[in-house]
C-alpha positions in Angstrom: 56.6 47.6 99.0 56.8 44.7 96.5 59.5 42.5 94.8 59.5 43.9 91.0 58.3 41.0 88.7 59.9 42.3 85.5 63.9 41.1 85.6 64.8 44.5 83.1 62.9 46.6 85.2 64.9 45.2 88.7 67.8 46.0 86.9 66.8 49.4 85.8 65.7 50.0 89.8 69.0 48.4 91.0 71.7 50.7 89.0 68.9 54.1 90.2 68.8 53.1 93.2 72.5 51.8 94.1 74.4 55.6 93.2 71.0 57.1 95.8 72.3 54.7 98.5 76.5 55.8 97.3 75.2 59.3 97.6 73.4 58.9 101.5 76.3 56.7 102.2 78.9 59.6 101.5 76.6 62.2 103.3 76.2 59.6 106.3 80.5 59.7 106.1 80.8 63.6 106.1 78.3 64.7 109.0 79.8 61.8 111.7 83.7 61.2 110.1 83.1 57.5 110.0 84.0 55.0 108.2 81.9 52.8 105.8 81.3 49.7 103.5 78.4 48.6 101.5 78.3 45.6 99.0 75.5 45.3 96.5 75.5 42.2 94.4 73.4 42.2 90.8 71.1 39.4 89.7 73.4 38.8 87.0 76.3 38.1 89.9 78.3 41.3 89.4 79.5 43.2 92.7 79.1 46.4 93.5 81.3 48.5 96.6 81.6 51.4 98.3 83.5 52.6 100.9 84.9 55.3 102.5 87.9 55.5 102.8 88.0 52.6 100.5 86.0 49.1 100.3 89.4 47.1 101.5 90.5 49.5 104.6 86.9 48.7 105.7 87.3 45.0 105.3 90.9 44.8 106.8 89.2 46.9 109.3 86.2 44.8 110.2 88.7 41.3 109.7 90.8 43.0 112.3 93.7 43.1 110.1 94.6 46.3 110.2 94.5 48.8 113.8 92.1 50.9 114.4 93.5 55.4 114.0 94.1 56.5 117.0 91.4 59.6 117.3 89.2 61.3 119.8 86.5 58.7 119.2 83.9 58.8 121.7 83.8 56.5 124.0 80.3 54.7 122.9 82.3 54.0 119.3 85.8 52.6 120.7 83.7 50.2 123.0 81.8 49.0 119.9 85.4 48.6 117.9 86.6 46.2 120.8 84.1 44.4 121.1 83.9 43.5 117.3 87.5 43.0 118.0 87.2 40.0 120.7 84.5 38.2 118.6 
């Protein structure tokens, strides 16, 4: 893999590319009912989100501002979620 010199082209491979990584991002949310965030950020500066169920409960999630649902997680999961809560 190499960097793609030509500016138009890395654009042209960026907006391909981004709705591929949307599409295994929702397949990724379907087969294990989790939730998910990914930011891309253009050369040009513009942002780029998508999350499931949407870009901000994933953030409020992460920040800790809002609770975790109260599921039949397993147990592997709800350790990870505390510990990302005490840091």
């Amino acid at each position: 893999m190499k960097k793609i010199e030509n500016k138009d082209d890395r654009m042209i491979t960026l907006s391909k590319r981004r709705s591929g990584i949307y599409k295994k991002a929702s397949e990724l949310v379907t087969l294990t009912s989790t939730e998910i965030g990914i930011v891309v950020s253009s050369l040009s500066g513009k942002p780029y989100s998508f999350g499931h169920p949407s870009i901000e409960a994933v953030v409020n999630r992460i920040l800790g501002l809002t609770q975790p649902p109260n599921d039949n997680s397993h147990p592997l999961a709800k350790a990870q979620c505390q510990l990302l809560s005490v840091q």
